[in-house]
TISE-434574 format. One record per residue (C-alpha): x, y, z; residue number from 0. Coordinates in steps of 0.05 Angstrom, whole numbers. Layout:
BEGIN
<node <X, Y, Z>, NUM>
...
//
This chain:
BEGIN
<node <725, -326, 364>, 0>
<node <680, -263, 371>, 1>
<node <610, -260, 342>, 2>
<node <635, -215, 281>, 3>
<node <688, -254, 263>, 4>
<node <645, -310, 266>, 5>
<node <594, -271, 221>, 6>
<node <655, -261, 172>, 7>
<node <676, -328, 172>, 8>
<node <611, -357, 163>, 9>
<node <590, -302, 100>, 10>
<node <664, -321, 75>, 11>
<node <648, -391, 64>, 12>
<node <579, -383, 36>, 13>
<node <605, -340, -13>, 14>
<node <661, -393, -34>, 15>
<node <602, -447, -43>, 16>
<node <557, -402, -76>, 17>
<node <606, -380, -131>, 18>
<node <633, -451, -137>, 19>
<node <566, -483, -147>, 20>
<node <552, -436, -207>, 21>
<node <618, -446, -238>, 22>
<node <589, -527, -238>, 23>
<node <631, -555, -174>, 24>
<node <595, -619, -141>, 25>
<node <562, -625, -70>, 26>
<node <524, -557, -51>, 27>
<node <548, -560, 25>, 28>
<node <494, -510, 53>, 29>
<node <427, -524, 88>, 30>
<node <387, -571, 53>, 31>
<node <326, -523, 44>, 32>
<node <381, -466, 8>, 33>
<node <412, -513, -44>, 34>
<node <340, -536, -60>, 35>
<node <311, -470, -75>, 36>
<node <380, -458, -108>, 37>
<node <368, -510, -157>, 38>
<node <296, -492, -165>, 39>
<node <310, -416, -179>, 40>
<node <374, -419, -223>, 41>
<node <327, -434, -282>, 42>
<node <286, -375, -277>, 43>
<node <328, -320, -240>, 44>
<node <400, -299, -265>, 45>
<node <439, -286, -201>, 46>
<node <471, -224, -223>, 47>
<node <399, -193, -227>, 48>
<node <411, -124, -197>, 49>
<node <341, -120, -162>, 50>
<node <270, -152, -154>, 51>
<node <220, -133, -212>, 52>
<node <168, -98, -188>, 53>
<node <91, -87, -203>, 54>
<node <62, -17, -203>, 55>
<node <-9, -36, -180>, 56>
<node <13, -68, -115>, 57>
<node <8, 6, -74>, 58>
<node <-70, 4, -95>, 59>
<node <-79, -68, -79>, 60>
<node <-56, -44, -4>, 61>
<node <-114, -16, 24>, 62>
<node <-166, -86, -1>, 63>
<node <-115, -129, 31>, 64>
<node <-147, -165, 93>, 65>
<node <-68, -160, 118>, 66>
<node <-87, -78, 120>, 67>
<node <-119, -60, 179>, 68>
<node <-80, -117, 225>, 69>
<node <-11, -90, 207>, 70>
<node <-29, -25, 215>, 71>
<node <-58, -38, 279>, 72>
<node <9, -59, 292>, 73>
<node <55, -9, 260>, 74>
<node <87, 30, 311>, 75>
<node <120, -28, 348>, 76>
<node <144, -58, 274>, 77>
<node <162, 10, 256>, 78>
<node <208, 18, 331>, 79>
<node <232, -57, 316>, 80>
<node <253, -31, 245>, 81>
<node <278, 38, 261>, 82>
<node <319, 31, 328>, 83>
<node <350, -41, 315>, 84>
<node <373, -19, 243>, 85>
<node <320, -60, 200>, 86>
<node <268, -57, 140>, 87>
<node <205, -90, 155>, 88>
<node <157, -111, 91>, 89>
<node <97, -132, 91>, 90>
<node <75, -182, 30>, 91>
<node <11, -211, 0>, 92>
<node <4, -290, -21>, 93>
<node <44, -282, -84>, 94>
<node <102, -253, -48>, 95>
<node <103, -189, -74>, 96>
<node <108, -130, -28>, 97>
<node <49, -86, -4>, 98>
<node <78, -45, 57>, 99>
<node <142, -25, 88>, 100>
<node <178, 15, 144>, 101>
<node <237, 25, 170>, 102>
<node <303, 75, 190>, 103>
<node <333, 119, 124>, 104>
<node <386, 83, 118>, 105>
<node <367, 10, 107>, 106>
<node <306, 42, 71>, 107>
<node <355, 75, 21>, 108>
<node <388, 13, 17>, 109>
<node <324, -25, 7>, 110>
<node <296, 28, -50>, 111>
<node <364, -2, -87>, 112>
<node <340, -87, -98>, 113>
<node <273, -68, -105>, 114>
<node <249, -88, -23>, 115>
<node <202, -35, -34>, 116>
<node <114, -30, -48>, 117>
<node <107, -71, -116>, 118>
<node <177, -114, -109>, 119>
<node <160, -183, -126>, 120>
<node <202, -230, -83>, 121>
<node <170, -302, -98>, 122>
<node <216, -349, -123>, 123>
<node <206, -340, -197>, 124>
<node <221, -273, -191>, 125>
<node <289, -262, -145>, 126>
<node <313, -324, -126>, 127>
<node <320, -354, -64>, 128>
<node <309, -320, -4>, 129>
<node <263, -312, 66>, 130>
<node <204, -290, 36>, 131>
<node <200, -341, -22>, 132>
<node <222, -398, 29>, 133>
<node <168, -377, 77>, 134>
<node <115, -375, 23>, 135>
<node <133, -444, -6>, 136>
<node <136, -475, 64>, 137>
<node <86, -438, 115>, 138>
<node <147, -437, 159>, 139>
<node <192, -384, 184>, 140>
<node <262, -376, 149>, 141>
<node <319, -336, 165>, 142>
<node <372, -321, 99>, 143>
<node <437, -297, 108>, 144>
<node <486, -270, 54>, 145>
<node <511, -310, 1>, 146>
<node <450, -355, 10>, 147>
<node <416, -312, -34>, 148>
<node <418, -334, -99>, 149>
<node <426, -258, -121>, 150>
<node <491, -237, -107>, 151>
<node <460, -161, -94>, 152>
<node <433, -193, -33>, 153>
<node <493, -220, -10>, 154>
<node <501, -158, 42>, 155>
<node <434, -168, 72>, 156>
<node <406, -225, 129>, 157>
<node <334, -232, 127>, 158>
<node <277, -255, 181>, 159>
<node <214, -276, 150>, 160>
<node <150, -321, 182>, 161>
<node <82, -322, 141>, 162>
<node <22, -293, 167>, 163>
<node <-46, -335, 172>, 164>
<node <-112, -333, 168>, 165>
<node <-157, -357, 214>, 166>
<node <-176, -416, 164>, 167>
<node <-96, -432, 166>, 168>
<node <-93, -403, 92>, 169>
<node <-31, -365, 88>, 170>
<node <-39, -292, 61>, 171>
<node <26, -265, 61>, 172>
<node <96, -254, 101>, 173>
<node <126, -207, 151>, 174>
<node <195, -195, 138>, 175>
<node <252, -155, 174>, 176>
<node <315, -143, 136>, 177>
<node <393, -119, 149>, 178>
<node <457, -115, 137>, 179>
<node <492, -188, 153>, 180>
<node <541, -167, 203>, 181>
<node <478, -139, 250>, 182>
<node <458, -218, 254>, 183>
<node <424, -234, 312>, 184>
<node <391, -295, 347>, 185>
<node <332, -256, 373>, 186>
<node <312, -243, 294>, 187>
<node <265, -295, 287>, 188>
<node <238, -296, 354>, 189>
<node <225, -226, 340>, 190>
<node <189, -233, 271>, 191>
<node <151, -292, 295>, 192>
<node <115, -245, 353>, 193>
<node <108, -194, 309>, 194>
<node <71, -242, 264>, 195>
<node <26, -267, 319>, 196>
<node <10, -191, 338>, 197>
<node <-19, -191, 264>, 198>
<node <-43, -254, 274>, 199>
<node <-98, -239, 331>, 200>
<node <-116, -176, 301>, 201>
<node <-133, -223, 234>, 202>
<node <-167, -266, 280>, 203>
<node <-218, -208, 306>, 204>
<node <-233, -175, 242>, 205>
<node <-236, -244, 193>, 206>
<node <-288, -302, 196>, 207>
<node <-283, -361, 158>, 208>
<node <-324, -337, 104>, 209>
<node <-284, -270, 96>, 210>
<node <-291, -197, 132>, 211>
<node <-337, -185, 190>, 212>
<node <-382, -130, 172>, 213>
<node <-350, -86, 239>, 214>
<node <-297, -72, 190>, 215>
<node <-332, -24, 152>, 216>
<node <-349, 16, 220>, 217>
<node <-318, 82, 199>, 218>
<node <-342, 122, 126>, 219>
<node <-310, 188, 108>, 220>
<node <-360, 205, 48>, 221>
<node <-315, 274, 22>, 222>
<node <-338, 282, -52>, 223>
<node <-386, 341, -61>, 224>
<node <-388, 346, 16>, 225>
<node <-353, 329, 75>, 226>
<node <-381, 283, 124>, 227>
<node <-347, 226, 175>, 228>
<node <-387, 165, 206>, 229>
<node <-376, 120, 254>, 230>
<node <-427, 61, 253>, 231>
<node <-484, 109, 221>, 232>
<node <-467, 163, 269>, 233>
<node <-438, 229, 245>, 234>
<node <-375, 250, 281>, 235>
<node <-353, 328, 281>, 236>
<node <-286, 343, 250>, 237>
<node <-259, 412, 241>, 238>
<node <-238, 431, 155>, 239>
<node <-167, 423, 174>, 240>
<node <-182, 353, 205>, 241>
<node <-228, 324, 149>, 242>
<node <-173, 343, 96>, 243>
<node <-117, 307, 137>, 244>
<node <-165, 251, 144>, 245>
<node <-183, 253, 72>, 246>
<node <-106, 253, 56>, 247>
<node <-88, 192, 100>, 248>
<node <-144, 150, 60>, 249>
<node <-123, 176, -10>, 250>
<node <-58, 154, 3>, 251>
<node <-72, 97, 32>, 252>
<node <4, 101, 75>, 253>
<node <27, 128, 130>, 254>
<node <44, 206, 116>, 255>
<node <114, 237, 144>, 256>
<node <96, 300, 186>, 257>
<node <137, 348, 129>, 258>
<node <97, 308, 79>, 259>
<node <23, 323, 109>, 260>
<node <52, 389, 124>, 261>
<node <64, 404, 50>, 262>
<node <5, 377, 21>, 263>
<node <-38, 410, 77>, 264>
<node <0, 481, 78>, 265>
<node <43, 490, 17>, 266>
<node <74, 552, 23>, 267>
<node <33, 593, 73>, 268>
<node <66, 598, 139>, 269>
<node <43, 553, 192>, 270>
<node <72, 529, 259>, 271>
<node <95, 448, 261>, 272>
<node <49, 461, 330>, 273>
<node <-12, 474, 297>, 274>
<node <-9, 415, 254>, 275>
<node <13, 371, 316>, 276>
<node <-54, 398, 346>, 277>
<node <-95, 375, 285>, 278>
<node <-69, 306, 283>, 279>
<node <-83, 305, 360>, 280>
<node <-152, 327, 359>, 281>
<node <-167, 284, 290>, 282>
<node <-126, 217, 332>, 283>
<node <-184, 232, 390>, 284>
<node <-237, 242, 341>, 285>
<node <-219, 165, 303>, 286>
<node <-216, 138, 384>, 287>
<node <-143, 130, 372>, 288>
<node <-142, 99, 298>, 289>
<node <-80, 143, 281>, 290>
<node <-15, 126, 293>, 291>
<node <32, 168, 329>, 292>
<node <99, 172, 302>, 293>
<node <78, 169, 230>, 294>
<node <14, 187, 208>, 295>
<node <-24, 125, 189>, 296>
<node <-97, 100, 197>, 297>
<node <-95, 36, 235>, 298>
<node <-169, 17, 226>, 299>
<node <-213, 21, 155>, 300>
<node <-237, 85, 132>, 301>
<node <-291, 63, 73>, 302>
<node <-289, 121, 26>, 303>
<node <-327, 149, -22>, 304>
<node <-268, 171, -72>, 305>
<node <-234, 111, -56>, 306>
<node <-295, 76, -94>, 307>
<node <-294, 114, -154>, 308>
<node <-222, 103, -162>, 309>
<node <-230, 40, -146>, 310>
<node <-290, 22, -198>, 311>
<node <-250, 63, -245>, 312>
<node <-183, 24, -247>, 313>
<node <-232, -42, -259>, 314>
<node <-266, -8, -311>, 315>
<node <-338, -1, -283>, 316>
<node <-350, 72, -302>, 317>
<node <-428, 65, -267>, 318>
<node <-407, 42, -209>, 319>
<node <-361, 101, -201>, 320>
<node <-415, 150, -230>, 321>
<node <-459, 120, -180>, 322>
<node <-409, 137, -122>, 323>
<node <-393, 209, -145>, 324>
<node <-422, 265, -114>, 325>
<node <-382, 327, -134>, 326>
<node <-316, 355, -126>, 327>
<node <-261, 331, -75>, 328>
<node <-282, 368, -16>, 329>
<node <-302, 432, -58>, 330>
<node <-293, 492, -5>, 331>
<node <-212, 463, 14>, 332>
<node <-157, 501, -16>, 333>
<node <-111, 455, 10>, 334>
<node <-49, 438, -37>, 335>
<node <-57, 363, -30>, 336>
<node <-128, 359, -35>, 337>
<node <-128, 402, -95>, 338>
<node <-86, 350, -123>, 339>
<node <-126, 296, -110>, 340>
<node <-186, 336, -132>, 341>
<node <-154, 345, -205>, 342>
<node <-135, 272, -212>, 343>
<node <-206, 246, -190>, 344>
<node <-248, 286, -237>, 345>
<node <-199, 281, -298>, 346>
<node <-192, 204, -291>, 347>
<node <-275, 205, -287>, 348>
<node <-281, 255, -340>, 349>
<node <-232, 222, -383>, 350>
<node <-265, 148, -382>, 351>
<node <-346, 189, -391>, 352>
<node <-316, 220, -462>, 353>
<node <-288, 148, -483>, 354>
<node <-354, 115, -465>, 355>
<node <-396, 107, -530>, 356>
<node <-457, 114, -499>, 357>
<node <-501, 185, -481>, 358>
<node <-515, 157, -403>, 359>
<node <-446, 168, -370>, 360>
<node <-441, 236, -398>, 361>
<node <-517, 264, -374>, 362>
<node <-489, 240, -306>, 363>
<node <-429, 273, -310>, 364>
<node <-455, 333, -336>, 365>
<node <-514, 346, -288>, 366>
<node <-454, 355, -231>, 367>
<node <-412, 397, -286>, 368>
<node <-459, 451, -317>, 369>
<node <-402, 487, -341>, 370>
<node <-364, 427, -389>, 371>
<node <-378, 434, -453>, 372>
<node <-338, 376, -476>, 373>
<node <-383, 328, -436>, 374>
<node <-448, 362, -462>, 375>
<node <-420, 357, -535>, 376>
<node <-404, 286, -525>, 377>
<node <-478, 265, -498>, 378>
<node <-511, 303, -562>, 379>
<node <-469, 266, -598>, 380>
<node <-489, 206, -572>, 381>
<node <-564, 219, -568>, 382>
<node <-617, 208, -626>, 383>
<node <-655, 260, -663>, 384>
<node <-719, 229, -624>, 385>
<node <-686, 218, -558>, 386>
<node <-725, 267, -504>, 387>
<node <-657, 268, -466>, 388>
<node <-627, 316, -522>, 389>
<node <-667, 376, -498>, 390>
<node <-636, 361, -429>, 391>
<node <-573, 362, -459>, 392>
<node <-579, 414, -507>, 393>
<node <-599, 469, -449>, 394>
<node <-538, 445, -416>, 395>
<node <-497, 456, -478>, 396>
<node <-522, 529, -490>, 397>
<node <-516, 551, -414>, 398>
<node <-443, 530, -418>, 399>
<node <-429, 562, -480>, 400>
<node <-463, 627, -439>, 401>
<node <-424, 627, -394>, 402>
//
């Protein structure tokens, strides 16, 4: 019997036990570990749920994760693993829900559809049994194939998953690699469990017991009012052009597809594919190599002075975020993706200084923006008839209505 028919035969008879055990039949006759997470699941997960539920705040949990800078590190050889052998590779945190993923069109299409995408929550409360739940509740490596899912929409899929460590042994998330069951293989585990220890020793150079080594923070891209790039205190040259790809790549916080960066860097003017090639190059030399190469990614930590303030923002310390604002998203680039990012920075700032109640956030804000009257408005509003701030803001108030 050839290996696909013994794939067939073997997906044929898991889906006879898995429809027969939910119809109420007796003895489960799959691996023991299967029918236990089976019976564990069932009570929380219906198994004609069409895809994993997924949380919108997991793409700006990414770039915190101490998982970050390893698997990026990492991400061309899981991103050749995932594109030329046919797979999706994800990348989760403890909880099992996912933070990153790569991988071919095809599967990635086919992933987008159950939810195996940045936010899916795959834990066992949440879809049932499968690699990366098993591999969470164990600490071991699991392989899933077909109707082992409990979700029948996973019933076309095999999946490889091993959790990743920390150096204390703690286990802070999984590495799995996904595909269709009849591309099976032996090798699938072997291969996610190298991967993993890849990850692994990176983990083991940047984290300490106690928690990040302060190398991590080596590089600083400080791009708000300005546009400057260190590298352990020293300033490193960058051309415009390279500062607003590198500004880009930390904003986004994912690795960029060449169209993509050409778009947001270019928009319509009429560039050559060459010159941007060059860019990256020179930028790549610039980071000592931190960029990857068939996908634009960082693969080391950029600290970020944007990144802050959206940071503090989303936690709801508007100080903090005054404290690390300095001006306009690089203020001098025209580029169509920076002016984006530009927009959404100062409106979500702007936004929580005219719900604050009191006068403080909006003298900071204003002192940077001369020309909003909203903002000066809102701090005389704010301020008392004997307050000796109110001349400061009042002067602000008429120039703006002057000009």
């Amino acid at each position: 019997m050839g290996v696909d028919s013994a794939l067939r035969s073997r997906r044929a008879v898991l889906q006879r036990e898995w429809a027969s055990w939910l119809e109420g039949a007796g003895r489960l006759r799959v691996r023991a570990e299967i029918a236990d997470s089976w019976r564990r699941s069932i009570r929380a997960v219906d198994p004609a749920r069409p895809a994993a539920p997924v949380d919108d705040e997991a793409d700006r949990r990414w770039p915190d994760s101490p998982l970050h800078d390893p698997v990026l590190a990492v991400s061309d050889e899981l991103r050749t693993v995932a594109e030329d052998a046919g797979f999706v590779a994800a990348v989760t945190d403890e909880s099992g829900t996912i933070l990153w993923t790569c991988g071919g069109r095809v599967m990635r299409r086919r992933a987008e559809a159950v939810s195996f995408v940045p936010g899916g929550r795959w834990d066992e409360q949440s879809m049932g049994t499968n690699a990366l739940s098993l591999a969470l509740r164990t600490g071991r490596p699991h392989s899933v194939f077909s109707a082992e899912h409990l979700v029948q929409a996973l019933h076309g899929w095999v999946c490889y998953c091993a959790p990743i460590h920390g150096p204390d042994g703690r286990v802070l998330g999984v590495l799995d690699i996904s595909t269709t069951w009849d591309r099976s293989h032996p090798l699938g585990l072997p291969t996610v469990r190298g991967l993993v220890s890849a990850i692994e020793g990176r983990l083991a150079t940047r984290l300490g017991r106690g928690g990040l080594i302060p190398g991590r923070a080596g590089w600083r891209l400080d791009c708000l009012g300005g546009a400057e790039l260190l590298h352990g205190g020293a300033p490193v040259r960058l051309r415009p052009r390279q500062m607003e790809i590198l500004t880009l790549l930390v904003l986004e916080g994912r690795a960029l597809s060449p169209e993509r960066l050409y778009d947001a860097l270019y928009g319509e003017r009429r560039v050559s594919v060459a010159t941007l090639k060059a860019e990256v190059s020179h930028l790549r030399r610039a980071l000592r190599g931190a960029l990857s190469v068939r996908r634009y990614e960082l693969t080391e930590h950029v600290g970020c002075d944007a990144v802050d303030v959206l940071r503090a923002l989303r936690a709801g310390r508007l100080d903090e975020a005054l404290d690390a604002y300095r001006g306009p998203l690089l203020p001098e680039s025209d580029a169509p993706g920076i002016a984006g990012w530009r927009e959404h920075i100062d409106v979500a700032l702007r936004e929580a200084v005219l719900r604050d109640p009191r006068p403080e956030p909006a003298l900071r804000y204003g002192e940077l923006h001369p020309e909003d009257l909203a903002v000066h408005e809102h701090a005389l509003s704010r301020l008392g008839p004997g307050d000796a701030r109110r001349g400061v803001a009042l002067a602000r108030h008429r120039a703006a209505l002057s000009g």
